[in-house]
C-alpha positions as YAML, in Angstrom:
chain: A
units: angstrom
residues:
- id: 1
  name: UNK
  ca: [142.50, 8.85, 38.12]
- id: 2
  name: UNK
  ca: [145.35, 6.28, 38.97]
- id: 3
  name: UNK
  ca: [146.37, 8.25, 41.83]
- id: 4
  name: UNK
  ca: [143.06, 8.76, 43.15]
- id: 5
  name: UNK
  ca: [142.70, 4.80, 42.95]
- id: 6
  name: UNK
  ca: [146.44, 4.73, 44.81]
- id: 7
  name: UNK
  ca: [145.95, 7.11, 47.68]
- id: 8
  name: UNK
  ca: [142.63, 5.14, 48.47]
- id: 9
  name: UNK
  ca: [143.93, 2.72, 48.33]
- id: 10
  name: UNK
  ca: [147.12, 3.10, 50.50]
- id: 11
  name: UNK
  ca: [144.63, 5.05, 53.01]
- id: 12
  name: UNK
  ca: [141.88, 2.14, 52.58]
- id: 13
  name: UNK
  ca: [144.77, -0.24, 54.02]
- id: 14
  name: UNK
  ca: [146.62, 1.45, 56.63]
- id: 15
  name: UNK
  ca: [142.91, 2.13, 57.88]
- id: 16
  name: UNK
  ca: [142.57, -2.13, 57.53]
- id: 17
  name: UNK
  ca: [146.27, -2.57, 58.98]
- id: 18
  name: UNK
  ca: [144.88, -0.07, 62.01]
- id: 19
  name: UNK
  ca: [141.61, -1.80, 62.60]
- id: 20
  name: UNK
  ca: [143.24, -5.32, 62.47]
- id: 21
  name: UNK
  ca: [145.92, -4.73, 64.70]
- id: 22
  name: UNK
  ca: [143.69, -3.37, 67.45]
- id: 23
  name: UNK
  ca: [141.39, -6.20, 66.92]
- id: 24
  name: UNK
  ca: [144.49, -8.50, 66.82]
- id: 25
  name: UNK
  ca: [144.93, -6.76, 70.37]
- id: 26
  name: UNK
  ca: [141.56, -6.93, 71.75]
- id: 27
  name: UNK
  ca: [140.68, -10.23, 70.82]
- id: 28
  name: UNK
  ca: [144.73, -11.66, 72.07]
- id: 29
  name: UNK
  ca: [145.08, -9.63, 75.23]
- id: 30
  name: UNK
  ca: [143.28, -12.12, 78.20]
- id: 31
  name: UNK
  ca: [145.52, -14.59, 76.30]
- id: 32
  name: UNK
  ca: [148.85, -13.09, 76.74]
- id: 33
  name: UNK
  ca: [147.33, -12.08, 80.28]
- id: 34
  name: UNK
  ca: [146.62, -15.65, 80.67]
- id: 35
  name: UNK
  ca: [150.00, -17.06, 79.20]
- id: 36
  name: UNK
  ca: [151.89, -14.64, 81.90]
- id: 37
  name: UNK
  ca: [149.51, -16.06, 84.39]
- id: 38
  name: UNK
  ca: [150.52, -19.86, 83.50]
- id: 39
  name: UNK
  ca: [154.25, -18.67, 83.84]
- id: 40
  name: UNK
  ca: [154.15, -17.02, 87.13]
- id: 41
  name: UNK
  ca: [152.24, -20.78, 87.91]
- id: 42
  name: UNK
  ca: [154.78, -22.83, 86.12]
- id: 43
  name: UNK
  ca: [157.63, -20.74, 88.31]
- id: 44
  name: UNK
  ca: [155.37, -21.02, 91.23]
- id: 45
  name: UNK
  ca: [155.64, -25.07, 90.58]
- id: 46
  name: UNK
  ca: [158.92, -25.30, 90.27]
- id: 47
  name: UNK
  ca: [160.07, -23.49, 93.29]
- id: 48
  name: UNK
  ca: [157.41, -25.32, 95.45]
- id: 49
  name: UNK
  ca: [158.60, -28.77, 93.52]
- id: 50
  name: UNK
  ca: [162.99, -27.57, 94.73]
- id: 51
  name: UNK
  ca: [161.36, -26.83, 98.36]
- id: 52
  name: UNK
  ca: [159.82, -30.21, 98.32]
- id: 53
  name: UNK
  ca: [162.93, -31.90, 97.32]
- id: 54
  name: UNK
  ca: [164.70, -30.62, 99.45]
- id: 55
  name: UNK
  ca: [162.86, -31.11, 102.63]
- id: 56
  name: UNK
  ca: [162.67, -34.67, 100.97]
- id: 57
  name: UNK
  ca: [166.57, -34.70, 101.30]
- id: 58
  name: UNK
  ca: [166.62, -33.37, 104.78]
- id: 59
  name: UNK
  ca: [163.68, -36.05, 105.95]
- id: 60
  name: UNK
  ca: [165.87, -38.60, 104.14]
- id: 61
  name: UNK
  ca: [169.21, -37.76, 105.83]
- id: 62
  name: UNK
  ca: [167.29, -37.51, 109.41]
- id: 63
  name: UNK
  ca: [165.81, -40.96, 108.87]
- id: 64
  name: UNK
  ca: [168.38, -43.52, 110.13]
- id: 65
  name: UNK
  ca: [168.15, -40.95, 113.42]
- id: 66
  name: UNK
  ca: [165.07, -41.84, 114.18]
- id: 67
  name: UNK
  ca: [164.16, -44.47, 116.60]
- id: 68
  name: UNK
  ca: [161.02, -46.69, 114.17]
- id: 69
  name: UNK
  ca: [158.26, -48.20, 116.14]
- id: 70
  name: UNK
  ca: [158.15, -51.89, 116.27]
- id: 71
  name: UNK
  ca: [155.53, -53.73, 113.66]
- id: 72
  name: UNK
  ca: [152.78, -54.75, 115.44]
- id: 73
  name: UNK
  ca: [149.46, -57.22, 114.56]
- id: 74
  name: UNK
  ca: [147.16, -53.96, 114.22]
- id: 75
  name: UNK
  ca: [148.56, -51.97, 111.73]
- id: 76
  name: UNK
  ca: [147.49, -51.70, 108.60]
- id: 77
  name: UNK
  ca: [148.51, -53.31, 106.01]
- id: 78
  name: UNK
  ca: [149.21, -50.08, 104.02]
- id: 79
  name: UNK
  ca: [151.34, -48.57, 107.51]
- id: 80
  name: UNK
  ca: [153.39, -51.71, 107.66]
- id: 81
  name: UNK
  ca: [153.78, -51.84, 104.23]
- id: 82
  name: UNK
  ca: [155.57, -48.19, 104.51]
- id: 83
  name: UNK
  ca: [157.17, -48.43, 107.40]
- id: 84
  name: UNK
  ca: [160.13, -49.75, 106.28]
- id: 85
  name: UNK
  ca: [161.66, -49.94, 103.11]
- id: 86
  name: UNK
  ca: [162.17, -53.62, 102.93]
- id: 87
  name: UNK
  ca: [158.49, -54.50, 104.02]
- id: 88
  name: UNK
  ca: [157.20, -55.32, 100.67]
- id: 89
  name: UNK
  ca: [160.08, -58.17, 100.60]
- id: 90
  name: UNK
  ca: [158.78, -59.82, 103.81]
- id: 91
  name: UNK
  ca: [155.19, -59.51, 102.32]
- id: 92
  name: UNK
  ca: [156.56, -61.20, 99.22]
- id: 93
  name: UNK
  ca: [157.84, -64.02, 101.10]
- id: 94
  name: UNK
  ca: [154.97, -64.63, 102.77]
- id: 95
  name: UNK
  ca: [152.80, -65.01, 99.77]
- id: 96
  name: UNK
  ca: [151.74, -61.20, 100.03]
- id: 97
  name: UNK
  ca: [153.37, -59.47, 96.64]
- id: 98
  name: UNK
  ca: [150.51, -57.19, 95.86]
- id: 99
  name: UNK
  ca: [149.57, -55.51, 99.01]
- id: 100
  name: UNK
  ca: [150.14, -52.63, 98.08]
- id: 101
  name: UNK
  ca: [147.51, -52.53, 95.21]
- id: 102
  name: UNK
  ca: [144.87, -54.28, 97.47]
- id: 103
  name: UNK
  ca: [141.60, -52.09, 97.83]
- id: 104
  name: UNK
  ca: [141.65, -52.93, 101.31]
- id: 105
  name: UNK
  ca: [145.24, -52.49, 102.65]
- id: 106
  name: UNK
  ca: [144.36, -49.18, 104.06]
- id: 107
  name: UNK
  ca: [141.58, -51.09, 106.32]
- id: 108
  name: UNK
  ca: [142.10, -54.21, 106.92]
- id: 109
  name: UNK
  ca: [145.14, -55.13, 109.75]
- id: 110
  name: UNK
  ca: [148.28, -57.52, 109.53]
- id: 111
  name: UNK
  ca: [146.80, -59.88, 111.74]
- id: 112
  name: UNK
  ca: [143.34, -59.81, 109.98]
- id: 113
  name: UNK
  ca: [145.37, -60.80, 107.07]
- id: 114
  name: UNK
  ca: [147.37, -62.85, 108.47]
- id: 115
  name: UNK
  ca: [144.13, -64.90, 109.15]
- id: 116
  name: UNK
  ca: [142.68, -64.34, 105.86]
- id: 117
  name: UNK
  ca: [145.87, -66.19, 104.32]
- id: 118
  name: UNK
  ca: [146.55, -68.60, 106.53]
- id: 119
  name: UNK
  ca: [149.83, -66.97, 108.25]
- id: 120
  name: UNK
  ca: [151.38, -67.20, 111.69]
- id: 121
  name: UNK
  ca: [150.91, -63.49, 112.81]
- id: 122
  name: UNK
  ca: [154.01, -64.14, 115.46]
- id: 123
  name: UNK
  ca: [156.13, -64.90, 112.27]
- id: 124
  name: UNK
  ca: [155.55, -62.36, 110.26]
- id: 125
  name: UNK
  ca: [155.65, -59.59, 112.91]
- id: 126
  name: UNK
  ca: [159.19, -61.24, 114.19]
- id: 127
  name: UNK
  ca: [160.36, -61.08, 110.29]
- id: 128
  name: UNK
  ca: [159.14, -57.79, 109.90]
- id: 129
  name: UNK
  ca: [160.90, -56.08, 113.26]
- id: 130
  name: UNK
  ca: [164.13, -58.45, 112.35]
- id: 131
  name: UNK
  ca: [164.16, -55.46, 109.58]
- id: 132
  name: UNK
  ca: [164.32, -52.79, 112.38]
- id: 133
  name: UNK
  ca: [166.43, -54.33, 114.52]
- id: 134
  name: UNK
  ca: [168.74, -56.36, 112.55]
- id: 135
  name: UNK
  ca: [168.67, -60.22, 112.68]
...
């Protein structure tokens, strides 16, 4: 009778082993299809991230090439502000450190803030093109 009890029991669990490992499978296989998914993204990322970069570099190295466009009273405050990497320091001299935060820097024009704040519009275009030109 203790065999009986033994061979049911090894054939009661290697039927359980069976019917948990194809469960096991059912129930994990549109994870594993969807953790091979977020890999092929992931690599997808990172080669779009190394193109970006480097057309970054290229852009960068091209840069001192090209001829800028002078600062003028109708820009924005947000297209003056990144035309020229020292821009922010003449708006910090004038009393403007925080334009680029403003809500309305992508609206409102140098010499509409120039007039908001009380500035000479002719001095702070000069100072800004001094940056493009060189004093």
């Amino acid at each position: 009778m203790a065999s009986n009890r033994t061979r049911l029991g090894s054939r009661g669990r290697a039927l359980l082993e069976r019917l948990v490992r194809d469960r096991s499978r059912e129930r994990l296989s549109p994870l594993l299809e969807l953790r091979g998914e977020v890999r092929d993204l992931g690599g997808s990322l990172n080669r779009s991230t190394s193109r970006a970069d480097l057309l970054e570099d290229r852009l960068n190295a091209l840069d001192p090439l090209l001829e800028r466009q002078p600062f003028r009273p109708d820009m924005t405050i947000d297209q003056a502000w990144n035309h020229h990497s020292d821009a922010p320091d003449v708006f910090a001299r004038h009393h403007l450190p925080a334009c680029n935060s403003c809500a309305v820097r992508f609206d409102e024009t140098l010499e509409e803030a120039a007039a908001a704040y009380g500035l000479q519009i002719d001095a702070l275009i000069t100072e800004l093109n001094t940056l493009l030109t060189g004093p």
